[in-house]
Chimera marker file (.cmm) of the C-alpha trace (Angstrom):
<marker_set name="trace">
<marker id="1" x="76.849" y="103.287" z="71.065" r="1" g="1" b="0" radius="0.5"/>
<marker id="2" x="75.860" y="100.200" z="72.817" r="1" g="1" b="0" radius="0.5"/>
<marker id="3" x="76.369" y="96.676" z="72.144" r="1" g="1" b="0" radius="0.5"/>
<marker id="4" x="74.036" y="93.751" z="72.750" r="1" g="1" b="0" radius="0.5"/>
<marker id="5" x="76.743" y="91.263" z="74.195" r="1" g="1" b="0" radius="0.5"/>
<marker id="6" x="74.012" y="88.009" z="73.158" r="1" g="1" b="0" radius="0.5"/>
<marker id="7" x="73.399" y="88.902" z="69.781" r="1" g="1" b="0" radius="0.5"/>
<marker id="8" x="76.196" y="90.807" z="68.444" r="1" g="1" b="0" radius="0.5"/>
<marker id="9" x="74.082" y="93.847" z="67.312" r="1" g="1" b="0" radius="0.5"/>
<marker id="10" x="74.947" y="97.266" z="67.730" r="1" g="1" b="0" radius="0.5"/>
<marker id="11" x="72.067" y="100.081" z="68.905" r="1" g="1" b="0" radius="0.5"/>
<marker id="12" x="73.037" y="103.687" z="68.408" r="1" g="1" b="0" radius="0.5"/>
<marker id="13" x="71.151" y="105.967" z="70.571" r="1" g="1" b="0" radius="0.5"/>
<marker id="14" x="70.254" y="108.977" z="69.553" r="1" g="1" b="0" radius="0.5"/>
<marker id="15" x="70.318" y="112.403" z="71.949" r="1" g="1" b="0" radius="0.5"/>
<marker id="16" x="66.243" y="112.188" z="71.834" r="1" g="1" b="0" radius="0.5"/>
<marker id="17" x="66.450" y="108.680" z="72.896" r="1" g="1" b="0" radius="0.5"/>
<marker id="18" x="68.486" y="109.799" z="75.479" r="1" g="1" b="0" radius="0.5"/>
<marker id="19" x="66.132" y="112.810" z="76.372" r="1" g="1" b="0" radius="0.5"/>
<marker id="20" x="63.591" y="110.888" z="76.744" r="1" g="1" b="0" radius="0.5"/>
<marker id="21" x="65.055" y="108.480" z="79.826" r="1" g="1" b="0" radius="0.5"/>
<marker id="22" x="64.008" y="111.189" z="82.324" r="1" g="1" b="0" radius="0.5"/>
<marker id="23" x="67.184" y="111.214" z="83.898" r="1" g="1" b="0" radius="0.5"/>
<marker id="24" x="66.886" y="113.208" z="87.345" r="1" g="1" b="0" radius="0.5"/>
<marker id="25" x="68.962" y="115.864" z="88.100" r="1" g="1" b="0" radius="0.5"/>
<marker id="26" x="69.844" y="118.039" z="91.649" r="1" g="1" b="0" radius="0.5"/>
<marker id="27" x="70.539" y="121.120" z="91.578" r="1" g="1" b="0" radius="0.5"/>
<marker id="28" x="71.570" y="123.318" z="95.069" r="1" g="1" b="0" radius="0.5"/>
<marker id="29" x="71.219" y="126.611" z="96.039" r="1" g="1" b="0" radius="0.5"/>
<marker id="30" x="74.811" y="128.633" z="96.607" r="1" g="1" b="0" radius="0.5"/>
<marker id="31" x="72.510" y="128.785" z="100.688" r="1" g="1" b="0" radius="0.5"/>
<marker id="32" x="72.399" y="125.116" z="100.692" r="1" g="1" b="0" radius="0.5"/>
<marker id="33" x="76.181" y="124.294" z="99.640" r="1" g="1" b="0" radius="0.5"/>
<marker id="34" x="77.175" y="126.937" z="102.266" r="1" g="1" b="0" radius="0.5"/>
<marker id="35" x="75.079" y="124.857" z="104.895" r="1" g="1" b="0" radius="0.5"/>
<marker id="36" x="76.700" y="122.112" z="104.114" r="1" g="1" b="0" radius="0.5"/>
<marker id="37" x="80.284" y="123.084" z="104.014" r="1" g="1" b="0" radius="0.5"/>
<marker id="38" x="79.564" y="124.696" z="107.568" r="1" g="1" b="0" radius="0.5"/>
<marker id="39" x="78.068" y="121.064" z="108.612" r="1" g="1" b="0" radius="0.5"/>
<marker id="40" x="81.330" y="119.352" z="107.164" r="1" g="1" b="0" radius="0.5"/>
<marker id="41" x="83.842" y="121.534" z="109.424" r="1" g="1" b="0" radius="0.5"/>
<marker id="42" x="82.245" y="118.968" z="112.364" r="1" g="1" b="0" radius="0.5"/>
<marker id="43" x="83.388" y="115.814" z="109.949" r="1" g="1" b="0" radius="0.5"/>
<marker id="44" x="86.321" y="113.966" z="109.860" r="1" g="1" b="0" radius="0.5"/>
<marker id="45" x="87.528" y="111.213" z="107.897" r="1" g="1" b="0" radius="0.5"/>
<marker id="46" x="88.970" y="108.335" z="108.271" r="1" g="1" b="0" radius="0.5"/>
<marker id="47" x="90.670" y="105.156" z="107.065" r="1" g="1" b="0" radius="0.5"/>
<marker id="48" x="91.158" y="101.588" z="108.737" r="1" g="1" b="0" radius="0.5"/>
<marker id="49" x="94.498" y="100.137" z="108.162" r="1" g="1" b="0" radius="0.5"/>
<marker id="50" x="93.563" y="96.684" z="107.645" r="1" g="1" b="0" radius="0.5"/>
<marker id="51" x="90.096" y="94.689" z="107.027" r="1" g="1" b="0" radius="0.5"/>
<marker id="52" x="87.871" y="97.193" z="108.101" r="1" g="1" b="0" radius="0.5"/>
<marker id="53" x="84.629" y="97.477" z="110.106" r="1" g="1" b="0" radius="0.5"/>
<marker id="54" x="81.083" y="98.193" z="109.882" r="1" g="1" b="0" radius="0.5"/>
<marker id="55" x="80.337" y="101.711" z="110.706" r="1" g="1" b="0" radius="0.5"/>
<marker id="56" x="77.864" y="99.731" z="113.187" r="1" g="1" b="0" radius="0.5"/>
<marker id="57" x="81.324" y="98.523" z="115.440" r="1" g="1" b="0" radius="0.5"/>
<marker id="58" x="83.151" y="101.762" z="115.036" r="1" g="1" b="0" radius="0.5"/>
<marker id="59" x="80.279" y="103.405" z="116.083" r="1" g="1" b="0" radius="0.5"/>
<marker id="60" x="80.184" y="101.216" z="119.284" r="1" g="1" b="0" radius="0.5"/>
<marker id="61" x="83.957" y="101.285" z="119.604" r="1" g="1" b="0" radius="0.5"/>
<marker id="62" x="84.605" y="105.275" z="118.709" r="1" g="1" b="0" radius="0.5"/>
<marker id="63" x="83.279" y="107.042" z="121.812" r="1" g="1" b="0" radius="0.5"/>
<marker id="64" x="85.266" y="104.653" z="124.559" r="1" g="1" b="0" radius="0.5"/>
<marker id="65" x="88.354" y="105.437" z="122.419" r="1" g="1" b="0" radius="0.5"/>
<marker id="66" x="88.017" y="108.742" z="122.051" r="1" g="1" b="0" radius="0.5"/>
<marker id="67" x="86.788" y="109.646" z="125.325" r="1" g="1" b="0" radius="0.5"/>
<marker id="68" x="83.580" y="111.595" z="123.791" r="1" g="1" b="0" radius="0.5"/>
<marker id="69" x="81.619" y="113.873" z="125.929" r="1" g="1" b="0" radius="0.5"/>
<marker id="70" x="79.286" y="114.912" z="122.560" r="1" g="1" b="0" radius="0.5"/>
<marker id="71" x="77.779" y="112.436" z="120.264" r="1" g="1" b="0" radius="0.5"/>
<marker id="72" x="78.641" y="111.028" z="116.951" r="1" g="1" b="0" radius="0.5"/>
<marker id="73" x="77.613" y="110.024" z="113.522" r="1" g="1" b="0" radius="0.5"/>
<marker id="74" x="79.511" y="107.622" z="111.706" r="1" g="1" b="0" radius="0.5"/>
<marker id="75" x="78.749" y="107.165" z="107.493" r="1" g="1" b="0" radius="0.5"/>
<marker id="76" x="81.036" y="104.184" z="106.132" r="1" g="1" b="0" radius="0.5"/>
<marker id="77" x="82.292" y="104.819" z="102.665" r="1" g="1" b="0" radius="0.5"/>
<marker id="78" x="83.746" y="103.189" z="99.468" r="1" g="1" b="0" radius="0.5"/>
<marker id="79" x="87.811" y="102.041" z="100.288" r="1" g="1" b="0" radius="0.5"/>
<marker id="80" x="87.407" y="101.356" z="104.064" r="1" g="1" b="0" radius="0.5"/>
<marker id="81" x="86.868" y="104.999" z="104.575" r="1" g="1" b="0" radius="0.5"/>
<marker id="82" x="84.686" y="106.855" z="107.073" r="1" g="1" b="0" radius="0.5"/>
<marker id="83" x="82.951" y="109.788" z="107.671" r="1" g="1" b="0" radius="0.5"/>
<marker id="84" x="82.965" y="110.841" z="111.344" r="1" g="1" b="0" radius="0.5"/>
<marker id="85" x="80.248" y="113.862" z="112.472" r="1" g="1" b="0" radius="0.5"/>
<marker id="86" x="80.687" y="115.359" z="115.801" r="1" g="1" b="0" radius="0.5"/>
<marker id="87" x="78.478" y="117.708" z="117.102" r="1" g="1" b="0" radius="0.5"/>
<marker id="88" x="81.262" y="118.521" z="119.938" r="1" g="1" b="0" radius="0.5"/>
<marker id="89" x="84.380" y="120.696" z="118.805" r="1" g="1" b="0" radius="0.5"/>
<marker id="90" x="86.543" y="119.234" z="121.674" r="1" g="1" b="0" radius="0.5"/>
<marker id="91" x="85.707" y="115.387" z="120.892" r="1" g="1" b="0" radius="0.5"/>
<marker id="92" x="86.585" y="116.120" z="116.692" r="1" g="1" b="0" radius="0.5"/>
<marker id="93" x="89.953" y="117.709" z="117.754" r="1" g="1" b="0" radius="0.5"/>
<marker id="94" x="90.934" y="115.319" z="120.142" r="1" g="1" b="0" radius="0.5"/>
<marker id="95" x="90.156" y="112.697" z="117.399" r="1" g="1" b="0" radius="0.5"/>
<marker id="96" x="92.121" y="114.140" z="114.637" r="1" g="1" b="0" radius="0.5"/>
<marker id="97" x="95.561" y="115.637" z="117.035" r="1" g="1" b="0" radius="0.5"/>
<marker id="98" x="94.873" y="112.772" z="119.318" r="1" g="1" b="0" radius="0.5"/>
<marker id="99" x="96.282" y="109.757" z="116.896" r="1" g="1" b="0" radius="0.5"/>
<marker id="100" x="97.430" y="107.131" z="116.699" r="1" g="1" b="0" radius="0.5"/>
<marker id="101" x="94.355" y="105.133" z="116.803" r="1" g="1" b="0" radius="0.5"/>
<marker id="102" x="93.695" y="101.425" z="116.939" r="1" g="1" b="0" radius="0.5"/>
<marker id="103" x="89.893" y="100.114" z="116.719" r="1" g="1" b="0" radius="0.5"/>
<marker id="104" x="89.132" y="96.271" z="116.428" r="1" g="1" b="0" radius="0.5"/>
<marker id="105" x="93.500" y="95.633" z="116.289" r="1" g="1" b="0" radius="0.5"/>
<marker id="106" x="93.671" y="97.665" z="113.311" r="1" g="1" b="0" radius="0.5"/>
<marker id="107" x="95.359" y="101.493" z="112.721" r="1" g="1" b="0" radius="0.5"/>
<marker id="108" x="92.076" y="104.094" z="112.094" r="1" g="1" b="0" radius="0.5"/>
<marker id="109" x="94.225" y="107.517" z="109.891" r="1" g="1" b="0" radius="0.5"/>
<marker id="110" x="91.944" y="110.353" z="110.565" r="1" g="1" b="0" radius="0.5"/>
<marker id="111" x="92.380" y="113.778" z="108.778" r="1" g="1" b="0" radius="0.5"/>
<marker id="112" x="90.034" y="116.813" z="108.113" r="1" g="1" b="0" radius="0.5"/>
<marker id="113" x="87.397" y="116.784" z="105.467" r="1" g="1" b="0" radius="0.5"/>
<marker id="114" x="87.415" y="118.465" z="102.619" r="1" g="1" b="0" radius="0.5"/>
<marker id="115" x="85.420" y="120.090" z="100.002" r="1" g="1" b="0" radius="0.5"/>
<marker id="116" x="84.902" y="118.221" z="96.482" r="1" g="1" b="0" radius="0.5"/>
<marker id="117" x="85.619" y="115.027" z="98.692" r="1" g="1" b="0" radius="0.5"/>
<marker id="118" x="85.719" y="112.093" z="96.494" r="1" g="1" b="0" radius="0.5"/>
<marker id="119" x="85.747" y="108.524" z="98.402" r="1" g="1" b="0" radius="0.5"/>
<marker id="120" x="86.464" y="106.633" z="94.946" r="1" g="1" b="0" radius="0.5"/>
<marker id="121" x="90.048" y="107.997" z="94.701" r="1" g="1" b="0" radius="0.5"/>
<marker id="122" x="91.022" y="109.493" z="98.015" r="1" g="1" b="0" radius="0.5"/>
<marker id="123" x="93.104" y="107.902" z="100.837" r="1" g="1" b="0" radius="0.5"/>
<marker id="124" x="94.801" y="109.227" z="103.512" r="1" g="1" b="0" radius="0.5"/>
<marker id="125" x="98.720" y="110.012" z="102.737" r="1" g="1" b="0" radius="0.5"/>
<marker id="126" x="100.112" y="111.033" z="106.404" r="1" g="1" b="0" radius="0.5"/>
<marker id="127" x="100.024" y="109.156" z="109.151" r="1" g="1" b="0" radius="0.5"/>
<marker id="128" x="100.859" y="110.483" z="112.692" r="1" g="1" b="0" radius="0.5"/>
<marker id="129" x="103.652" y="108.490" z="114.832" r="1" g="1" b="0" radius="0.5"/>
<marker id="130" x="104.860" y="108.360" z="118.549" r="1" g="1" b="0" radius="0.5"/>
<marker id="131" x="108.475" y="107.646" z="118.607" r="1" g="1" b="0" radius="0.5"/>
<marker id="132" x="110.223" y="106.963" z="122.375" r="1" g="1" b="0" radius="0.5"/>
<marker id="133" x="113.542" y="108.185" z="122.429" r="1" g="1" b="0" radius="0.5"/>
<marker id="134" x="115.171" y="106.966" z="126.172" r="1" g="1" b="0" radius="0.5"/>
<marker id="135" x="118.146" y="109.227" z="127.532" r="1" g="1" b="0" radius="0.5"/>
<marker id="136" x="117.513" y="112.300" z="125.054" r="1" g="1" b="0" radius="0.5"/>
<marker id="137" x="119.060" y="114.911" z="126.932" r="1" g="1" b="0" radius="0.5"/>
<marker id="138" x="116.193" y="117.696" z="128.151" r="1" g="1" b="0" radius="0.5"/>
<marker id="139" x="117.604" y="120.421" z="126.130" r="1" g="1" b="0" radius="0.5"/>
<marker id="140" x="116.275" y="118.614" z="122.785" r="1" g="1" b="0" radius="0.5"/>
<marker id="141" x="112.571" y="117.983" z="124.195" r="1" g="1" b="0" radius="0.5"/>
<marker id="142" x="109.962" y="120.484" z="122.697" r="1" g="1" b="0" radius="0.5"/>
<marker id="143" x="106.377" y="120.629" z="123.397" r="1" g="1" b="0" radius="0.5"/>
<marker id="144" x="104.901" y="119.114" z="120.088" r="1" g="1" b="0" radius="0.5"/>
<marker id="145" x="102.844" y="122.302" z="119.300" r="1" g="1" b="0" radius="0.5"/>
<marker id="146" x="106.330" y="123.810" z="118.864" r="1" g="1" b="0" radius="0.5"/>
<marker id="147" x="107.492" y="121.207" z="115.876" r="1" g="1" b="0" radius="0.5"/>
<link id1="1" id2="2" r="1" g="1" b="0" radius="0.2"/>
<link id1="2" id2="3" r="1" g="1" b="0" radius="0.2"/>
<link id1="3" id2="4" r="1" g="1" b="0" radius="0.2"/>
<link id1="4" id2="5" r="1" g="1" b="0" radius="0.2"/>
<link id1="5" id2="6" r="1" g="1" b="0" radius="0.2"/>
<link id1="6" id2="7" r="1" g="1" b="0" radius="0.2"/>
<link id1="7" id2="8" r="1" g="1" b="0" radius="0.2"/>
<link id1="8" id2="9" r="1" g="1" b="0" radius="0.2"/>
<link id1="9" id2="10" r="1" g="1" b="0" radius="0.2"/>
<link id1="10" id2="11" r="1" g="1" b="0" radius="0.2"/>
<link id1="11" id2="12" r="1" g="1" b="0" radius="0.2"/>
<link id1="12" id2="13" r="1" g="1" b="0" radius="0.2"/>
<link id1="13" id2="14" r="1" g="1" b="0" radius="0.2"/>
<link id1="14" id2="15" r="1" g="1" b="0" radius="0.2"/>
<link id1="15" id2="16" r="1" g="1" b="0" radius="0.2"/>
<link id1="16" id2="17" r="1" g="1" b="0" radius="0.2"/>
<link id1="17" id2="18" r="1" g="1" b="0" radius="0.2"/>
<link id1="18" id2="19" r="1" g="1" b="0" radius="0.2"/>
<link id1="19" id2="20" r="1" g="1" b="0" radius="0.2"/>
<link id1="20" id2="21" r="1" g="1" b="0" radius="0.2"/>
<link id1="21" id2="22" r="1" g="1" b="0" radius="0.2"/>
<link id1="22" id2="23" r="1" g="1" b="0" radius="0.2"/>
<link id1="23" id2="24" r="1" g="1" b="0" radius="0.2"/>
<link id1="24" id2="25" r="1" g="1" b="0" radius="0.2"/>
<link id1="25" id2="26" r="1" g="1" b="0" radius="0.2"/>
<link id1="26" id2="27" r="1" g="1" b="0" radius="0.2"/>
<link id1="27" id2="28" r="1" g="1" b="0" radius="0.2"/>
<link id1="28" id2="29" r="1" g="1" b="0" radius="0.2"/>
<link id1="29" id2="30" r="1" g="1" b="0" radius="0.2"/>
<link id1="30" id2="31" r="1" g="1" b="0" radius="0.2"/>
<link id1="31" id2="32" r="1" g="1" b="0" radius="0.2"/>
<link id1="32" id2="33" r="1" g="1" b="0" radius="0.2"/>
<link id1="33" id2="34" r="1" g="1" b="0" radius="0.2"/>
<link id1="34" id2="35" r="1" g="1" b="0" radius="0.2"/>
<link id1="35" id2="36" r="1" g="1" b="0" radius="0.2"/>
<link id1="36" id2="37" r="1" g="1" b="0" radius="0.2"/>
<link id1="37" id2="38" r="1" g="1" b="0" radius="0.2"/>
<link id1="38" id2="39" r="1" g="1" b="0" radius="0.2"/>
<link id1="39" id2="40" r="1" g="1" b="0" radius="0.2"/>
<link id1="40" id2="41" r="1" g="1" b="0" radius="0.2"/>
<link id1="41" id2="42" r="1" g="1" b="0" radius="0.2"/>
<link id1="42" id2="43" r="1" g="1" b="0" radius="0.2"/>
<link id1="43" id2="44" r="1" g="1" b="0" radius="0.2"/>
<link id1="44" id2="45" r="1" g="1" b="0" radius="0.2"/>
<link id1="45" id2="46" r="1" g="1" b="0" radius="0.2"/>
<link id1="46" id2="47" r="1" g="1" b="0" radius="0.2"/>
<link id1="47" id2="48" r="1" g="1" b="0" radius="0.2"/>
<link id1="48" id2="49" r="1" g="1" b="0" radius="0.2"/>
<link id1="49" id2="50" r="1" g="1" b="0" radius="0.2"/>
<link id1="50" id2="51" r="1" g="1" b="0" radius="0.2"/>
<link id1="51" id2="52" r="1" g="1" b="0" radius="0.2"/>
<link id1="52" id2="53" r="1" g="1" b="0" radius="0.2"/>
<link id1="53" id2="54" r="1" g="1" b="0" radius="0.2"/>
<link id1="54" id2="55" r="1" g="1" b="0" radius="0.2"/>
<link id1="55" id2="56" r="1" g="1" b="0" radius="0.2"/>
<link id1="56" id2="57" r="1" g="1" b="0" radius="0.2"/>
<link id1="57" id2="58" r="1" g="1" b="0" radius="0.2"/>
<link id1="58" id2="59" r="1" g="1" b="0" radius="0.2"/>
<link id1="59" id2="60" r="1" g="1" b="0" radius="0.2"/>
<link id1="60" id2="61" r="1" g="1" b="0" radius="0.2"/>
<link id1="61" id2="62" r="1" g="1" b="0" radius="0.2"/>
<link id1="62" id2="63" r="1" g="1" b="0" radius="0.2"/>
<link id1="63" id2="64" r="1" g="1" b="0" radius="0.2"/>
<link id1="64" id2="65" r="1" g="1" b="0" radius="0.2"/>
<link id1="65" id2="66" r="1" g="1" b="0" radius="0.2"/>
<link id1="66" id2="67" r="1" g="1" b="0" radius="0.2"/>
<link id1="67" id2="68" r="1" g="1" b="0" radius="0.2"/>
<link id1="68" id2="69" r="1" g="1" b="0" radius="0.2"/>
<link id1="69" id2="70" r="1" g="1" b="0" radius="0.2"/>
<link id1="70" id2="71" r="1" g="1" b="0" radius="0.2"/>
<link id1="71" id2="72" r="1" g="1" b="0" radius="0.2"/>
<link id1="72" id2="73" r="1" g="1" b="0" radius="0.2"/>
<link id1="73" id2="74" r="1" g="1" b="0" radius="0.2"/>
<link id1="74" id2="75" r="1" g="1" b="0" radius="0.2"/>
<link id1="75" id2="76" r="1" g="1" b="0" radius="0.2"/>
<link id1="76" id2="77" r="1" g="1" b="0" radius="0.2"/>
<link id1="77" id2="78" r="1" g="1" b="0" radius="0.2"/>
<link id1="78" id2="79" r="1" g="1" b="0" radius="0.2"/>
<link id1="79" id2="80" r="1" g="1" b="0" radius="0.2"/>
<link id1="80" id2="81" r="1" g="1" b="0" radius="0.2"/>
<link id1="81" id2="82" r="1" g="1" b="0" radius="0.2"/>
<link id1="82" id2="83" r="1" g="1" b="0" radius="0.2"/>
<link id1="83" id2="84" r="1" g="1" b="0" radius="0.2"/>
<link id1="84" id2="85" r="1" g="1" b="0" radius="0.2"/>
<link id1="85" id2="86" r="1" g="1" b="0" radius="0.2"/>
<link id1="86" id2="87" r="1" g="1" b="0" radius="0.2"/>
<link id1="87" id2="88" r="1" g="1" b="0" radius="0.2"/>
<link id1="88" id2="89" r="1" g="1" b="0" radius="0.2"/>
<link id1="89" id2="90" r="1" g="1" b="0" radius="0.2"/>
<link id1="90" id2="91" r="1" g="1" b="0" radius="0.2"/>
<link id1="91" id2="92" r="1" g="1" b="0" radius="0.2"/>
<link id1="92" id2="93" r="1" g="1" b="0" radius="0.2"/>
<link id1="93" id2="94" r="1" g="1" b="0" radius="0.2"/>
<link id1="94" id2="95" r="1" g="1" b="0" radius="0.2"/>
<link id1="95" id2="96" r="1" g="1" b="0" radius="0.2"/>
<link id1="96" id2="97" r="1" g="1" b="0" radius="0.2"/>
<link id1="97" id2="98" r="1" g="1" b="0" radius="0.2"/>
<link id1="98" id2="99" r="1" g="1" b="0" radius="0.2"/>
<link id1="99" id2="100" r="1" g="1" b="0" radius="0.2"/>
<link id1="100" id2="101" r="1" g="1" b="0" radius="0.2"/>
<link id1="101" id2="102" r="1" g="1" b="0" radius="0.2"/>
<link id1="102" id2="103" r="1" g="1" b="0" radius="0.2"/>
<link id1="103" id2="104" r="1" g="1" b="0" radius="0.2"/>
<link id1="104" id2="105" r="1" g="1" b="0" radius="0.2"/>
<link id1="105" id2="106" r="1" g="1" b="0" radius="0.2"/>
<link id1="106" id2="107" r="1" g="1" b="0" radius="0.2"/>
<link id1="107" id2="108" r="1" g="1" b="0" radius="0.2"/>
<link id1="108" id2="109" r="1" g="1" b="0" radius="0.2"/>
<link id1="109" id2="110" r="1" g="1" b="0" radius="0.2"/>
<link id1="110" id2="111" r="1" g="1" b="0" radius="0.2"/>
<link id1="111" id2="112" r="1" g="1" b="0" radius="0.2"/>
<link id1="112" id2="113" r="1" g="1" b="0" radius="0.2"/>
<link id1="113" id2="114" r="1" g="1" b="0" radius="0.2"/>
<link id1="114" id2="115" r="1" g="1" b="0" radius="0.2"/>
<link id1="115" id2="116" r="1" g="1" b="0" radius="0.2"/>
<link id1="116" id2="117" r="1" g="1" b="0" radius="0.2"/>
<link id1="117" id2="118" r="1" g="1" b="0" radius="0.2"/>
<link id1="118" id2="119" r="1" g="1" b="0" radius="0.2"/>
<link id1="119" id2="120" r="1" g="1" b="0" radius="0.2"/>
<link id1="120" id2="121" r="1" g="1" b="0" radius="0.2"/>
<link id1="121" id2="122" r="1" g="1" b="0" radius="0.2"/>
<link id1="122" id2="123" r="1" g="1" b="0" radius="0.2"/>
<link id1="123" id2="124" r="1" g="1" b="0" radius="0.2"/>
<link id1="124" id2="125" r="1" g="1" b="0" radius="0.2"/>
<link id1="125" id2="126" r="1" g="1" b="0" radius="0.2"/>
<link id1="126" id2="127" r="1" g="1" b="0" radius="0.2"/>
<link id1="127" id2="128" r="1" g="1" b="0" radius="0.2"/>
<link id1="128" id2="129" r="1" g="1" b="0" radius="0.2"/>
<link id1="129" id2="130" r="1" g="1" b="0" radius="0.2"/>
<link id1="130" id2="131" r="1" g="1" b="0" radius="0.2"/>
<link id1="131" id2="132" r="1" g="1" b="0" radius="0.2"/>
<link id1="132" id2="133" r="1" g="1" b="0" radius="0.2"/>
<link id1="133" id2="134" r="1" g="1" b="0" radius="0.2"/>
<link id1="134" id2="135" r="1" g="1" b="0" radius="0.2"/>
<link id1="135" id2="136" r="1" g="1" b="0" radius="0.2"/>
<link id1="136" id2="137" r="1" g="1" b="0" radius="0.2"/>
<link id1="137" id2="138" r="1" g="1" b="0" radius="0.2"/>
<link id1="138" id2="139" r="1" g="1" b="0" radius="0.2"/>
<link id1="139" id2="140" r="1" g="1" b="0" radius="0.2"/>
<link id1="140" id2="141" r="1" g="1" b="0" radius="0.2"/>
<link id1="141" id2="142" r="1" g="1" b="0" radius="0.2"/>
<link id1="142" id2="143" r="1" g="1" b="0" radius="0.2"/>
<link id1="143" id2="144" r="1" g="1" b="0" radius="0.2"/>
<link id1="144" id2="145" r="1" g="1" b="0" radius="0.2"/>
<link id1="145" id2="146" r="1" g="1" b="0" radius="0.2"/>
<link id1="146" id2="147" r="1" g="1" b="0" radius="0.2"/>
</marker_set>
């Protein structure tokens, strides 16, 4: 049912009505979702702590900070999120193991993408820290694959 907020009056639409609006629809192939899950194992996302940034600046920014020998693609999303493409398999894993980040003085939270991603209600729950601890004894140090 919708209302006309000037007048007061209420239209009810019927399901032809509605038929008849043409509204498109896109349907995929099971081939073409398979493409593009493959495509998203090169994506990351990510999430500026702060004010956030064009995609434009991170863009710029991105490559110096993460020492990139491959190229990237940057798509800016709803919430201060990112998408990040990488089209090297060294430069995404450096970027998501490599954290913390700071771009433009604020904290960038990367993680991997996943499937049914939805930028409307997602954020990123984890964030990685480096902690100094002076004078710990060696017998408690541990190569940080081993954690």
């Amino acid at each position: 049912m919708e209302i006309n907020l000037t007048s007061g009056i209420q239209h009810k639409n019927t399901m032809a009505e509605i038929d008849s609006l043409r509204i498109p629809t896109v349907e995929f192939t099971e081939k073409q979702l398979v493409v593009t899950k493959e495509e998203r194992s090169k994506t990351l996302i990510g999430q500026l702590q702060g004010q956030g940034a064009t995609a434009k600046i991170l863009l710029n920014r991105l490559p110096t900070v993460w020492q990139m020998r491959g190229e990237l693609e940057v798509l800016e999303l709803p919430n201060k999120l990112y998408l990040f493409n990488f089209n090297n398999h060294g430069d995404l894993v450096h970027a998501r193991f490599g954290s913390p980040w700071t771009v433009v003085g604020q904290k960038l939270l990367v993680t991997n993408w996943t499937p049914n991603f939805d930028p409307s209600n997602a954020y990123i729950a984890a964030a990685p820290i480096w902690v100094l601890l002076p004078g710990l004894p060696i017998e408690y140090l541990a190569d940080h694959h081993s954690l």
